[in-house]
N, C-alpha and C positions, 0 to 999 in steps of 0.2 A: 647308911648303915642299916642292920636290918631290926624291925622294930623288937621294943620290948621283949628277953623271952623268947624271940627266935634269932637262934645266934649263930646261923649259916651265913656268911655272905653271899651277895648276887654278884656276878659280873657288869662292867660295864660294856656299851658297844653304840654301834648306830641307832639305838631306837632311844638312845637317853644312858644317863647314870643307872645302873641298876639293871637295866635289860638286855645284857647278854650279847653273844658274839654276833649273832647275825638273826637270818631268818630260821633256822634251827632250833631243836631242841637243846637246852642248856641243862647239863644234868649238875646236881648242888652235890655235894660230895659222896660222889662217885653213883655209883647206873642203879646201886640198889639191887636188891633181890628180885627175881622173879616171884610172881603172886601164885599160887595154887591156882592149877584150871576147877578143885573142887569149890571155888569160891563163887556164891549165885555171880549173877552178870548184872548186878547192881551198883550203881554207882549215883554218888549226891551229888547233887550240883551247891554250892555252899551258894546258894543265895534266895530270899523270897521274894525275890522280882517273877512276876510270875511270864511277863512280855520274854522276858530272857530265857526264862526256862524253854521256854517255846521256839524260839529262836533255837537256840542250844541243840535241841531236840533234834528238829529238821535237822541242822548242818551235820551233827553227826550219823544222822541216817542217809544222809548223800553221800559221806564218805563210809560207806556199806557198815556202818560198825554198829554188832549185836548186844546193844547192853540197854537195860531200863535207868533211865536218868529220873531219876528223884529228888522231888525239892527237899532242902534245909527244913526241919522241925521249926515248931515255931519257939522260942526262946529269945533271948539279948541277943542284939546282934556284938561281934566280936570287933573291937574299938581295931579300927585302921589306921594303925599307929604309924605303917612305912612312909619311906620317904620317895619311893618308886611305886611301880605299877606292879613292879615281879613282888618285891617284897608285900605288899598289900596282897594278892593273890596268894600268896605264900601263908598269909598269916592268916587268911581264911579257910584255906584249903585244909592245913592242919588243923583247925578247931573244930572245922566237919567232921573229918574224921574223930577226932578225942569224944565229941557226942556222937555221934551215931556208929563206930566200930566199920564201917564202910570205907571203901575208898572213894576219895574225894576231889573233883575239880571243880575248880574256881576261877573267876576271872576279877581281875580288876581292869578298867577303860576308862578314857576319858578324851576329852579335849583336847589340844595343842593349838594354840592361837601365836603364828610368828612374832606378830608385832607387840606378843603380849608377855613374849618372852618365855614362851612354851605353856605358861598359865593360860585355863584352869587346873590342867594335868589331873594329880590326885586328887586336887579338890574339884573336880569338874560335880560331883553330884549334889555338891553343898556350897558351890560359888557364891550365890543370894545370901548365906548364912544357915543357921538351924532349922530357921523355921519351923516351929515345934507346932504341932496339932497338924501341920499342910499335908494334902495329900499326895500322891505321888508326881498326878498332874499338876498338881500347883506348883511344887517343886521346881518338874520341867520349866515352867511357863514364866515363872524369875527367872532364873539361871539363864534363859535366853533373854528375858529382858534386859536385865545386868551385862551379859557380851555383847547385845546389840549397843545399850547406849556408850558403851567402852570403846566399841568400834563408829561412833557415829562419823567423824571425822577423816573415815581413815579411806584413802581410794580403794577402786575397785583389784588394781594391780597389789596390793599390800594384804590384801586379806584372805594370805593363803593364813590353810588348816591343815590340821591332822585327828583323825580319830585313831590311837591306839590302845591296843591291847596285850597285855601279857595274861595268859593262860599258865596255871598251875595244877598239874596232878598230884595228890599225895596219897601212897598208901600204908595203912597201918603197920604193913611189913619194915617202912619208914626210906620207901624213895621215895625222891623227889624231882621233878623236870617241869622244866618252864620255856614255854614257846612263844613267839610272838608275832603280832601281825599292826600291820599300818595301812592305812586308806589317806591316802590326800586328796586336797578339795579346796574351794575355801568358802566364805561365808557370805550370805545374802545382805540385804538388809532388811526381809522383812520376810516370817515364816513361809512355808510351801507345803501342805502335805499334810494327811493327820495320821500316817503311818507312825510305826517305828517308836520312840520311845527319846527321851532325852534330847540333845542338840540335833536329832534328824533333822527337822524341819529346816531348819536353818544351814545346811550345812549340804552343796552342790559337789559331788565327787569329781574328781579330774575326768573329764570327756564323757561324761552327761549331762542331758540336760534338764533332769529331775533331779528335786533334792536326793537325799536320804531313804526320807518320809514319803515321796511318793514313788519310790520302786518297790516293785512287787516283791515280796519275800525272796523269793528263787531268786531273783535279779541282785536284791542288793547282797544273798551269800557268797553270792560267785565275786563278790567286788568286798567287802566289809572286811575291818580288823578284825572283827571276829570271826568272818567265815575265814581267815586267811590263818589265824590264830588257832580255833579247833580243827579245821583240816590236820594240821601238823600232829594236834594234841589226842588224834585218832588211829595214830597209827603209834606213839606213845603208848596210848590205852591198852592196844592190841600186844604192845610185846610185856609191860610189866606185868598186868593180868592174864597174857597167857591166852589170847580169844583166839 
């Protein structure tokens, strides 16, 4: 269901409960208005991860698209109350917008571990727990010690993975569309890489032979949930705002 407060439902599909029909955009009730072309070509990105913004950044500029992507103000972050990857993206997306009056995308990602019965999922950024004062990298650096020792047992043939992503656009005129992408891989037992951000290190894409973390930006857009995710969420961009 979708969380607190936003009371659209998501579809389900192949990528999980909650994430929609396929590789497509999924539009939430109905395609929404078109945005004014007098509208700057400003758009938030609802988050302050700053690795991401960057990330973000590139992929929509390889998919030719003219817009300035701007971090989230700084304030509380908005409680990620869904129970999916679409709904959490959802419920960031709209918050972006309500502060800042812009149109907003957002992502939520995570983990999928088969043997762990698709967990970390949603909770992949806070697997280790709170950990209040840690910093981002400390974060990362439980979160993979916690899946490593979960998987210590487990063979090489069993430890497939999935990084997925649902991407959402929300504009003030009040559409909404949800895209999504997937990367399969599975998992090491001991890091690789000091690229990337989160479970890269750890985590060997289907038919390579570097982690995550050590492909070179270009390289892992052309392969990542989220290069595979905003590609889609760029041509989105292009028809509700009108570019």
């Amino acid at each position: 269901m979708s969380g607190p407060g936003h009371g659209r439902p998501v579809g389900s599909g192949p990528g999980g409960p909650g994430l929609g029909p396929g590789p497509g955009a999924e539009v939430l009730g109905g395609s929404g208005p078109v945005e004014s072309r007098q509208w700057p070509r400003r758009v938030v990105l609802a988050s302050r991860n700053d690795a991401k913004l960057v990330e973000l950044r590139r992929i929509l500029a390889l998919a030719g698209l003219d817009v300035e992507l701007v971090a989230l103000p700084d304030g509380p972050d908005v409680p990620e109350t869904g129970a999916t990857f679409a709904e959490n993206a959802l419920i960031k997306a709209r918050d972006a917008v309500r502060v800042t009056g812009l149109p907003a995308v957002a992502d939520d990602s995570g983990l999928t571990v088969d043997v762990l019965g698709g967990m970390p999922g949603v909770l992949s950024a806070r697997w280790s727990g709170p950990l209040p004062g840690a910093s981002r990298a400390e974060r990362d650096a439980a979160n993979n010690a916690l899946v490593l020792a979960q998987l210590t047992d487990v063979p090489e043939e069993r430890r497939g993975a999935a990084f997925v992503c649902a991407a959402a656009v929300v504009t003030p005129a009040g559409a909404e569309r949800v895209v999504h992408g997937e990367m399969r891989g599975r998992l090491l037992r001991e890091s690789r890489g000091d690229g990337g951000f989160g479970y890269d290190p750890l985590f060997l894409p289907d038919g390579q032979n570097r982690t995550s973390a050590q492909l070179r930006p270009a390289e892992k857009d052309a392969i990542s949930h989220r290069g595979h995710a905003f590609g889609q969420l760029a041509a989105v961009l292009r028809e509700l705002l009108a570019l």
